[in-house]
C-alpha positions as CSV (number, residue, x, y, z in Angstrom):
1,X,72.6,96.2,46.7
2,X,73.8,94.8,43.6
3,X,75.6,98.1,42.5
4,X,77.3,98.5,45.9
5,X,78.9,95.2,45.5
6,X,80.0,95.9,42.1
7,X,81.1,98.9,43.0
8,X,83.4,97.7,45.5
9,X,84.7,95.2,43.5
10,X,85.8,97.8,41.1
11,X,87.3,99.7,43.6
12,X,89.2,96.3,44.5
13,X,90.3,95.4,41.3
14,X,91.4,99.3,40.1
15,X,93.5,98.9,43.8
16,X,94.9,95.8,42.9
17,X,95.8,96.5,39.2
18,X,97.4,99.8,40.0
19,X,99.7,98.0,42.5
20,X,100.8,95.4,40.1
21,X,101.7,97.9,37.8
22,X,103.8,99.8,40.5
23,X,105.1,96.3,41.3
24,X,105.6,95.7,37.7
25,X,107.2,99.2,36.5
26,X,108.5,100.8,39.5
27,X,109.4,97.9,41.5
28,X,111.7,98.8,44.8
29,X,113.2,101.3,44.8
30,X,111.5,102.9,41.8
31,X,110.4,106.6,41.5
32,X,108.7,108.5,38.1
33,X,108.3,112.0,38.5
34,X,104.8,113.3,37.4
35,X,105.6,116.6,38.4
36,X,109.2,116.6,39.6
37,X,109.2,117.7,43.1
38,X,105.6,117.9,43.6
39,X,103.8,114.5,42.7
40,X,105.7,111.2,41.7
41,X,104.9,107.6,41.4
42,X,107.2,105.6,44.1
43,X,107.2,102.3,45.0
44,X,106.9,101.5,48.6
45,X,106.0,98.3,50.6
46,X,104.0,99.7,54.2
47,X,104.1,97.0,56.5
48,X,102.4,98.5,59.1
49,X,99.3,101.1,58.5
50,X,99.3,104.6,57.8
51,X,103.2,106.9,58.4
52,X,104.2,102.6,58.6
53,X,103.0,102.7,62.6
54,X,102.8,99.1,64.0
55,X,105.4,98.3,61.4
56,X,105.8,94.1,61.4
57,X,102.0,93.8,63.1
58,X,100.8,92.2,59.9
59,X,98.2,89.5,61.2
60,X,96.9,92.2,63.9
61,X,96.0,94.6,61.1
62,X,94.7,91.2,59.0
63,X,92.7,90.6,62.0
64,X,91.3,94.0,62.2
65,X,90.7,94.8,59.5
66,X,88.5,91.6,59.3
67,X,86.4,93.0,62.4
68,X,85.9,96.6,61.1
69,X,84.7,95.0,57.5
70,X,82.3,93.0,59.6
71,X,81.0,95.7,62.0
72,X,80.5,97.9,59.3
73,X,78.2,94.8,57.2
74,X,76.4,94.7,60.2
75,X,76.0,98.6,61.1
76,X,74.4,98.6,57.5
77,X,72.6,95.6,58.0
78,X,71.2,96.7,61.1
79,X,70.2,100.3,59.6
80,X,72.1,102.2,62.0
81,X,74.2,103.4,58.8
82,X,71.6,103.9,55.7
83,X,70.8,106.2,52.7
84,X,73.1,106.4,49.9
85,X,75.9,108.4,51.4
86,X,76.0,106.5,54.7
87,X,76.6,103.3,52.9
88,X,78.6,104.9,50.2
89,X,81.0,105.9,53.0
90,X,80.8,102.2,54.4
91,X,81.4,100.6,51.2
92,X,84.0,103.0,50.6
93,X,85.9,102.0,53.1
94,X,85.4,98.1,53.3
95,X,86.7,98.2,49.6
96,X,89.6,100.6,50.3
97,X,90.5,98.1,53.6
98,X,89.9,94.6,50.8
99,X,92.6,95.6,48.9
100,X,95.4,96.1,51.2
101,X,94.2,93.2,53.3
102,X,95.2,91.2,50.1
103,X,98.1,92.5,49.6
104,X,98.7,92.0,53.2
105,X,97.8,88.0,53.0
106,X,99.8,87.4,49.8
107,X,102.4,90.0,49.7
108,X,103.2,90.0,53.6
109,X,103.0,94.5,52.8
110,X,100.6,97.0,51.1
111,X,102.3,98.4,48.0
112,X,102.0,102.4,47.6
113,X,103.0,104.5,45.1
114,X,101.7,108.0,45.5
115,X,104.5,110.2,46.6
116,X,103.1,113.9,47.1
117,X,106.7,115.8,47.9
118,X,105.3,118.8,47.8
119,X,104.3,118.3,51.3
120,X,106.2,115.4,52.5
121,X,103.2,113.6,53.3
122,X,103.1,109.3,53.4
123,X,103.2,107.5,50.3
124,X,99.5,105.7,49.5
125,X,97.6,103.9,47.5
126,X,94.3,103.3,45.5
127,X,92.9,101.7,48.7
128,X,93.9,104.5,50.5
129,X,92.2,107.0,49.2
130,X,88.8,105.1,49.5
131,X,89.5,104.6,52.9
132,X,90.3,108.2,54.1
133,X,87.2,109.2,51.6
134,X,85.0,106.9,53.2
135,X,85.9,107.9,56.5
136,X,85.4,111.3,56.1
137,X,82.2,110.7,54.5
138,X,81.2,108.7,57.5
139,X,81.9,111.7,60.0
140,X,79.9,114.1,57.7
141,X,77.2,111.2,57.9
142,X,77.0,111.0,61.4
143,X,78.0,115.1,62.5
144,X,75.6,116.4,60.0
145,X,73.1,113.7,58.3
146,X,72.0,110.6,60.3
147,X,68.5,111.1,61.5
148,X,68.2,114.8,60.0
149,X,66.2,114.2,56.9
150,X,62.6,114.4,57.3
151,X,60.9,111.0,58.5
152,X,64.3,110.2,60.2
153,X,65.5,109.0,56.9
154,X,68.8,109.9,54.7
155,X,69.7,110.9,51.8
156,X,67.8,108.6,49.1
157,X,65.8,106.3,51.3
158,X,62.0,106.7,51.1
159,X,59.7,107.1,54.3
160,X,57.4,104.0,54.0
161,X,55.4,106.2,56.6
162,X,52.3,107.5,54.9
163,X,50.6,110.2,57.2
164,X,49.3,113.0,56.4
């Protein structure tokens, strides 16, 4: 448990010192190209959630993002999410949802900086990235590995059950 915590906190603190950097080099209205056209670093400030919906509903998504961090503690707690990748997925995205909900208490916006033009897709972040990883993890751990190892158990997680 121990290395799950840590490992969140990483995630956290990589999230928040990449977005004082963008903060602190970029700042608004700030764009480096990486590869011109293709990938640049651009400042943004998202005040809303993913493509800026909900735009302005800052304590709704502080408030949610509160519940989902709780349900998922509790869906691991409870062992209806377990083995390594199940709570991998979990603690991906409760770190991934920390760091913008700080930046959304103390900055009133979630910074992003990843501009991919070569497909015109929304600009992210660090915290991002965990958060769409870890939810896709999640649906792979549900769709395809929940309850399908032998003893009922996943990935990692010894049977305690000693029949023969």
């Amino acid at each position: 448990m121990v290395l799950y915590l840590l490992l969140a906190a990483a995630i956290v603190l990589v999230d928040q010192l990449v977005k004082w950097w963008a903060v602190q080099a970029l700042g608004p209205g700030g764009s480096i190209p990486v590869i011109p056209g293709v990938f640049h670093l651009t400042y943004a400030e998202n005040r809303g959630a993913a493509f800026s919906i909900l735009e302005g509903r800052r304590l709704f998504f502080v408030a949610a993002t509160v519940v989902m961090v709780v349900l998922l503690a509790i869906l691991v707690k409870q062992g209806l999410i377990r083995g390594r990748f199940g709570r991998l997925a979990a603690l991906f995205i409760v770190a991934g949802a920390l760091g913008n909900l700080i930046d959304r208490i103390f900055r009133g916006y979630v910074v992003d900086l990843f501009d991919l033009r070569i497909i015109h897709f929304a600009i992210f972040n660090v915290a991002d990235v965990f958060i769409t990883l870890g939810g896709l993890m999640l649906v792979i751990y549900f769709a395809f590995l929940e309850g399908r190892l032998p003893g009922g158990k996943t990935d990692g997680e010894q049977t305690t059950d000693r029949r023969a």
